[in-house]
C-alpha positions as CSV (number, residue, x, y, z in Angstrom):
1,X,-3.5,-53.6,-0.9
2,X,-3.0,-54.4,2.4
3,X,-4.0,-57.6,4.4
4,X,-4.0,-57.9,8.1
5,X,-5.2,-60.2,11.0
6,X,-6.8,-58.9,14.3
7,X,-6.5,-58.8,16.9
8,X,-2.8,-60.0,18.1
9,X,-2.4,-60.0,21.4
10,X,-5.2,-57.8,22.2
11,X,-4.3,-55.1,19.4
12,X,-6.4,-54.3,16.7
13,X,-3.7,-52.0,14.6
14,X,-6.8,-49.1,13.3
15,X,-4.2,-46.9,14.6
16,X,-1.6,-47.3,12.4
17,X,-4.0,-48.6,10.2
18,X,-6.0,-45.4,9.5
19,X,-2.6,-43.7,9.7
20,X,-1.6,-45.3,6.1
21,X,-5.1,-44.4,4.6
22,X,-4.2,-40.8,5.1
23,X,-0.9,-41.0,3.3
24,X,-1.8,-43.2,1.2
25,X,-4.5,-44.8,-1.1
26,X,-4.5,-48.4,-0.4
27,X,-7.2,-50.9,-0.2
28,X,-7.1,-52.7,3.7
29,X,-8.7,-56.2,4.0
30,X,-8.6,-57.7,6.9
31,X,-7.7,-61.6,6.7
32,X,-9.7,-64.1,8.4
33,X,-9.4,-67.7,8.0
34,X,-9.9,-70.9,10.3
35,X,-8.2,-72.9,7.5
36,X,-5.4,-75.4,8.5
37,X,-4.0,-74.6,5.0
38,X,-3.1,-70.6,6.3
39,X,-0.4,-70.2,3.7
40,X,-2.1,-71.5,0.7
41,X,-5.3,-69.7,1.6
42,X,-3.7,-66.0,2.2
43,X,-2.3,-66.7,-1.2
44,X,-5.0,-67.4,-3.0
45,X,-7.2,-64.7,-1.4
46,X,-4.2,-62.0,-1.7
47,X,-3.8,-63.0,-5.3
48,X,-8.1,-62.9,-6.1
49,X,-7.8,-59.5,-4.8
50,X,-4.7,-58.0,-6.2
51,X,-6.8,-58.9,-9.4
52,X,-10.0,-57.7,-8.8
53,X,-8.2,-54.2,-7.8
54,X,-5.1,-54.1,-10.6
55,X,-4.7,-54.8,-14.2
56,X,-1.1,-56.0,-14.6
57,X,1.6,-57.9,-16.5
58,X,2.8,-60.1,-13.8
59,X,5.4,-61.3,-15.9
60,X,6.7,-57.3,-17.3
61,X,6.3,-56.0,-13.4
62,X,8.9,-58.5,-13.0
63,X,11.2,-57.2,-15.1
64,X,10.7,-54.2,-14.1
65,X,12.3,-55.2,-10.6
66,X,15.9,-54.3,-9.6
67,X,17.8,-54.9,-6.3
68,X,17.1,-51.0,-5.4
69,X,13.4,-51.9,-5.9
70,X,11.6,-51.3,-2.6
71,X,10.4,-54.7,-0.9
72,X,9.3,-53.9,2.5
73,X,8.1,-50.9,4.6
74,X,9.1,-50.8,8.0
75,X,8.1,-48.0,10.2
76,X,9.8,-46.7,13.1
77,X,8.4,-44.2,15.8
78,X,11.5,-43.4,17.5
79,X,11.4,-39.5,16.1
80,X,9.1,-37.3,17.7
81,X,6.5,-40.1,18.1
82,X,5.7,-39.5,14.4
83,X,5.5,-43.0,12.2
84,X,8.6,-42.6,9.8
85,X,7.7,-45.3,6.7
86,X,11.5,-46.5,5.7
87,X,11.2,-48.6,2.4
88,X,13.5,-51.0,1.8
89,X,15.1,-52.2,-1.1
90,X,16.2,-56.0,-2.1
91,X,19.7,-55.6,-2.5
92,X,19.9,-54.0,0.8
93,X,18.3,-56.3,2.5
94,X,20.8,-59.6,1.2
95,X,23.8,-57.7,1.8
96,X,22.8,-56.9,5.6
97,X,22.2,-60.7,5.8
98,X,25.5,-61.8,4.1
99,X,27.7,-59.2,6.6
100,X,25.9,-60.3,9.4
101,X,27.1,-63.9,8.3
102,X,30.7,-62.8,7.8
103,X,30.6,-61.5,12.4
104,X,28.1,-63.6,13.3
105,X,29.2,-67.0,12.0
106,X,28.4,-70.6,13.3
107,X,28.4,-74.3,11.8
108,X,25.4,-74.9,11.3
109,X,23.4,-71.7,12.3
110,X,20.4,-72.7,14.5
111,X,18.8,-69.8,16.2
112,X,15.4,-69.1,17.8
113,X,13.5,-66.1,15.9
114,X,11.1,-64.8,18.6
115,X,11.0,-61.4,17.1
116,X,7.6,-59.8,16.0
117,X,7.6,-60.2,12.4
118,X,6.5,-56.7,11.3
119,X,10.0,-55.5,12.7
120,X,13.1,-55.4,11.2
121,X,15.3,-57.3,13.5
122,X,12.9,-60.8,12.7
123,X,13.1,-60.3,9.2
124,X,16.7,-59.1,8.3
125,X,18.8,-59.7,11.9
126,X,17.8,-63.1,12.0
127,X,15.2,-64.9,9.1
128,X,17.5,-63.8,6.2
129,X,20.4,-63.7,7.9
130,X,19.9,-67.4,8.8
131,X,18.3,-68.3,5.0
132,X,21.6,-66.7,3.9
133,X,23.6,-69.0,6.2
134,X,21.5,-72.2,5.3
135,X,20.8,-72.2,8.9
136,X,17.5,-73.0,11.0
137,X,15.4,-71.0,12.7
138,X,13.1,-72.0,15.2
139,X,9.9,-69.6,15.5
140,X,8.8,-68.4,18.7
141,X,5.4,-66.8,18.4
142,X,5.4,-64.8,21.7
143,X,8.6,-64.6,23.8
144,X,8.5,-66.4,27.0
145,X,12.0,-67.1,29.1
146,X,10.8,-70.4,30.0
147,X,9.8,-71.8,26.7
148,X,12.5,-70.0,24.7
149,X,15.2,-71.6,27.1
150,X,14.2,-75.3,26.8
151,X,13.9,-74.7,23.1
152,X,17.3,-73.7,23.1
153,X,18.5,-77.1,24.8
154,X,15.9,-79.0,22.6
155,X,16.8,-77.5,19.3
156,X,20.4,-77.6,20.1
157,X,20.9,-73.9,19.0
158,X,24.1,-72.8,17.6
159,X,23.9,-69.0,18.2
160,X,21.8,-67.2,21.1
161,X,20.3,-63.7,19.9
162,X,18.3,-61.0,21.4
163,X,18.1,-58.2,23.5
164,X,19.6,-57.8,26.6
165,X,15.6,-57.5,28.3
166,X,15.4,-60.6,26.6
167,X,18.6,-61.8,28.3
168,X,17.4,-61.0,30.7
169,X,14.3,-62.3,31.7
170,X,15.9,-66.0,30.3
171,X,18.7,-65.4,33.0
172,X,16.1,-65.1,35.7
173,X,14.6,-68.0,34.9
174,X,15.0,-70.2,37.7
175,X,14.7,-73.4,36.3
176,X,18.3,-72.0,33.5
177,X,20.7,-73.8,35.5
178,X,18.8,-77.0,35.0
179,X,19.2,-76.6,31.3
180,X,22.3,-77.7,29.0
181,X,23.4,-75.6,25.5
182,X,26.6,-77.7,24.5
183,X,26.0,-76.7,20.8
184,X,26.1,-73.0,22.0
185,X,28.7,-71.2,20.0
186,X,28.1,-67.3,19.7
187,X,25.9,-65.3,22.3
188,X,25.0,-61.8,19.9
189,X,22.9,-59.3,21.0
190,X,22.1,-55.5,19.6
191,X,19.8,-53.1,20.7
192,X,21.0,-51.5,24.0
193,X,24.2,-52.0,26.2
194,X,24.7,-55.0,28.2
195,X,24.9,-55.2,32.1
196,X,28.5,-55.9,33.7
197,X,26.3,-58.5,35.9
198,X,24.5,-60.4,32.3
199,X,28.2,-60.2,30.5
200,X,29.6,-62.2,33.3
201,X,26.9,-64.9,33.7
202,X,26.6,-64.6,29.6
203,X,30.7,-65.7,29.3
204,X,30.5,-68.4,31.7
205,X,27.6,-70.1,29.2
206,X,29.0,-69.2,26.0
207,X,32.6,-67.3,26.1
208,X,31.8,-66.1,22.5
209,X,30.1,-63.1,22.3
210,X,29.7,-60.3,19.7
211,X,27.1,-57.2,19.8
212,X,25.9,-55.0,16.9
213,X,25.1,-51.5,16.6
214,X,22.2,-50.5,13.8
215,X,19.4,-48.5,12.7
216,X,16.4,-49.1,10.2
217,X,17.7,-47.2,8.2
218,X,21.1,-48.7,7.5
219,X,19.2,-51.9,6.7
220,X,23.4,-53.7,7.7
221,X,24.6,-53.5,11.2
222,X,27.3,-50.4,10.9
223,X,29.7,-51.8,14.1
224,X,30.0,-54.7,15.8
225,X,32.1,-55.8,18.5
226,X,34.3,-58.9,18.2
227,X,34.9,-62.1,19.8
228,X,38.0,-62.0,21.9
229,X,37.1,-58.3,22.6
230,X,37.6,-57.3,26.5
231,X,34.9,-56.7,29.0
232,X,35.0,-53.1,28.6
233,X,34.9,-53.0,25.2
234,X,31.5,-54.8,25.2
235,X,30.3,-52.8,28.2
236,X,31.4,-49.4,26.8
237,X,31.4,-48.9,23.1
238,X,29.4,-50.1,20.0
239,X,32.5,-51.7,18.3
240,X,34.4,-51.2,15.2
241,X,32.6,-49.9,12.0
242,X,32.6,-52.3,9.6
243,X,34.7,-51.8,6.6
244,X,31.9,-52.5,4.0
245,X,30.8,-48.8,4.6
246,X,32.2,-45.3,5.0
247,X,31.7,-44.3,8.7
248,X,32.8,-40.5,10.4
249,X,32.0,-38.6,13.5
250,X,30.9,-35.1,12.7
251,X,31.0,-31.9,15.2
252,X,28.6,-29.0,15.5
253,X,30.6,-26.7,13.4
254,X,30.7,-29.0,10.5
255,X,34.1,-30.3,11.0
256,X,35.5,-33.7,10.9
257,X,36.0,-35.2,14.6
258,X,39.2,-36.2,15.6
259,X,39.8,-39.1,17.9
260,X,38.5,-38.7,21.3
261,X,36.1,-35.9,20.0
262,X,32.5,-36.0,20.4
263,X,30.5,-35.7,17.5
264,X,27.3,-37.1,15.6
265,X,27.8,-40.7,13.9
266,X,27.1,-40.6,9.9
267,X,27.6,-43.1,7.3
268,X,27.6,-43.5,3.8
269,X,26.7,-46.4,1.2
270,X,24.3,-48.7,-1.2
271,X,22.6,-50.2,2.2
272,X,20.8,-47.3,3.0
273,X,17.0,-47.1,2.5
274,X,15.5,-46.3,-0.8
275,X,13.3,-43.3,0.7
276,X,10.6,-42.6,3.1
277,X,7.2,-43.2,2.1
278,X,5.9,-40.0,3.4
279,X,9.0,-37.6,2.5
280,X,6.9,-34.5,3.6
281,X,6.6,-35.5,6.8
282,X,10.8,-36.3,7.5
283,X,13.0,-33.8,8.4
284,X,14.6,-33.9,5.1
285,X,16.1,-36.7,2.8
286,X,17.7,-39.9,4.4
287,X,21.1,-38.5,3.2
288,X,22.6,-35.0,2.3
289,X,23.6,-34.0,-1.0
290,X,27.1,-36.0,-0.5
291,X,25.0,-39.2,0.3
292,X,25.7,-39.0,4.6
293,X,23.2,-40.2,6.6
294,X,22.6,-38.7,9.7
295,X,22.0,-40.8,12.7
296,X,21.7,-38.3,15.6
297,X,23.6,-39.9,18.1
298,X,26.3,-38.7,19.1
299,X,29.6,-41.1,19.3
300,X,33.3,-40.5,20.1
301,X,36.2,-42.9,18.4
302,X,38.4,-44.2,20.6
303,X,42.5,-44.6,19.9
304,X,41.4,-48.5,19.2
305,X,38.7,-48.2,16.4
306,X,35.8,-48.8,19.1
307,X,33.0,-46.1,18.9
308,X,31.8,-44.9,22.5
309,X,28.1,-44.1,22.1
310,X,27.4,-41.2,24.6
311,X,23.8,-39.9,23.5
312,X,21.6,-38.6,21.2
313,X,22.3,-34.7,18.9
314,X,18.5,-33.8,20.0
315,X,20.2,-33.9,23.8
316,X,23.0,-31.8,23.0
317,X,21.5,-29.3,21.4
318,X,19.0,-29.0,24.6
319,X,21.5,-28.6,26.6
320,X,23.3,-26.1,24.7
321,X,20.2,-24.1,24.8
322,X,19.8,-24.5,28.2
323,X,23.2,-23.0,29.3
C-alpha cells in the first residue's frame, strides 16, 4: 500500500506513480486530510487500510524482522534516466548514521533539515544521523536562503549542512553579513565539489569543514575529507575512504590500480543495499560474485590517501570508442 499527498509544489507524482503499478502490485491511496491532528490521522487511516487489504500477525511479522530487512525504497534516476528502486535495509541505515557521527561530530548537534524527505540525504545524512547523535533538527519545508539563514542564528545551529547550490544561494543572500552563528562548529557538505571562492568565504564563518563523498547505494558515506585538511584537498579530491569498508580503484583490464592510476571506484561491505526492487531492469546485481560494488566513476588515489574523482566509466568508454 502506498499513501501519498498531492500536489507538492505543483507536482502530482502519477509519473512515478503509475511507474510502481507496472512493477509492482500495490494499492495507491491518496491521503487527504484538513486535520490539525496529521500524524494521528495518517495513522489511523494507514492502519484501517493495511487491514482491510492484508491478513497478518502483527506481532509474528515482527519477528520476522532483521537488520537486513528492507525498510525504505529510494529511487534514483541518475542511470540512463531509468527509476532504479534501491531498498534499504535497517542495519544499514544506523550504521551510516553512527559513521557519519564519528566525522561529523558536534556538542550538541543542531542542524537544519531542509532536504525533501523522499530522498536519502533527509532521512539518513541528516534525520538519523542527528537522532543517532541526540541532536536537533530544525525542519525546513521548502529551502529558502533567507529563511534558512536566520534560522541558523535563531536556532543557534551547531553544524551547517547542504550542498554547495545551497551554499550558495545562502552566501548571496545579502542580508548574511547581518547575521551571527557563534554556536557554528562544523560546515559539511557532499554532493558536488566546492568553489575556491565559497571555501574561502565558508572558512572565514566556520574554519571547520569536512565533505563526504556517497552514493544511494552505499547507504554510509565511503570518504570524507577531514578537518585540518588543506584547501586543495577539499577543492580537488573526495577524501580518504573510511576504514569501516574495503575500498579499490580498478582499471579496464581488470587489474588492481596502483597509485596515481586511473581507475573505477568499488567497495565492498554490510552497508550496501539489500537489492533493487526491479532486478530485471539493472544492469546486473548491486555487487559481483566477490561482493564489489561498482560505482562507475572513475577515481585516482593519490600518494596521501585522498581520492581525486575525475569522471564517470560511461565517459571513458565513449571516448575510447571515439578514438
Amino acid at each position: 500500500i502506498i499513501f501519498y499527498q498531492a500536489p507538492i509544489a505543483g507536482r502530482d507524482f502519477q509519473y512515478e506513480l503509475s511507474y510502481l503499478r507496472n512493477i509492482h502490485p500495490v494499492q495507491i491511496i491518496r491521503f487527504k486530510t484538513t486535520s490539525r491532528d496529521y500524524l494521528g490521522t495518517f495513522i489511523s487511516e494507514f492502519l484501517r487500510t493495511s487491514r482491510a487489504v492484508y491478513s497478518f500477525d502483527e506481532h509474528a511479522r515482527t519477528r520476522q524482522l532483521s537488520p537486513s530487512s528492507p525498510t525504505l525504497l529510494v529511487y534514483n534516476t541518475a542511470t540512463k534516466n531509468k527509476p532504479k528502486g534501491a531498498l534499504i535495509h535497517h542495519a544499514g541505515l544506523i550504521e551510516s548514521a553512527r559513521i557519519r557521527n564519528t566525522y561529523w561530530h558536534a556538542d550538541p548537534v543542531r542542524m537544519i533539515n531542509h532536504r525533501p524527505i523522499s530522498q536519502l540525504g533527509c532521512i539518513s545524512e541528516i534525520s538519523l544521523f542527528v537522532l543517532a547523535s541526540s541532536g536537533t533538527q530544525i525542519m525546513l519545508p521548502k529551502f529558502d536562503p533567507i529563511n534558512y539563514n536566520e534560522l541558523m542564528e535563531r536556532h543557534k545551529c551547531t553544524i551547517w549542512g547542504g550542498l554547495p547550490a545551497t551554499f550558495k544561494s545562502c552566501l548571496e543572500d545579502p542580508a548574511i553579513t547581518n547575521y551571527q552563528f557563534p554556536a557554528l562548529q562544523k560546515i559539511v557538505w557532499s554532493g558536488s565539489a566546492i568553489s575556491k571562492d565559497q571555501l574561502k568565504r565558508l572558512k572565514t564563518i566556520c574554519p571547520n569543514l569536512s565533505s563526504a563523498y556517497d552514493q544511494p547505494e552505499s547507504l554510509s558515506s565511503l570518504c570524507y575529507t577531514r578537518e585540518g585538511d588543506s584547501d586543495e584537498v577539499y577543492l580537488n579530491t573526495i577524501g580518504k575512504p573510511i576504514d569501516r569498508y574495503e575500498t579499490r580503484i580498478m582499471k579496464k583490464n581488470a587489474q588492481l590500480a596502483k597509485i596515481g592510476e586511473v581507475g573505477e571506484i568499488q567497495y565492498r561491505g554490510d552497508h550496501l543495499l539489500c537489492s533493487y526492487i526491479n532486478q530485471q531492469d539493472t544492469e546486473g546485481s548491486p555487487s559481483d560474485s566477490d561482493g564489489w560494488f561498482k560505482t562507475g566513476d572513475l577515481g585516482v588515489m593519490r600518494d596521501d590517501g585522498n581520492i581525486e574523482l575525475i569522471g564517470r566509466l560511461q565517459d571513458q568508454h565513449e571516448t575510447d570508442a571515439a578514438t
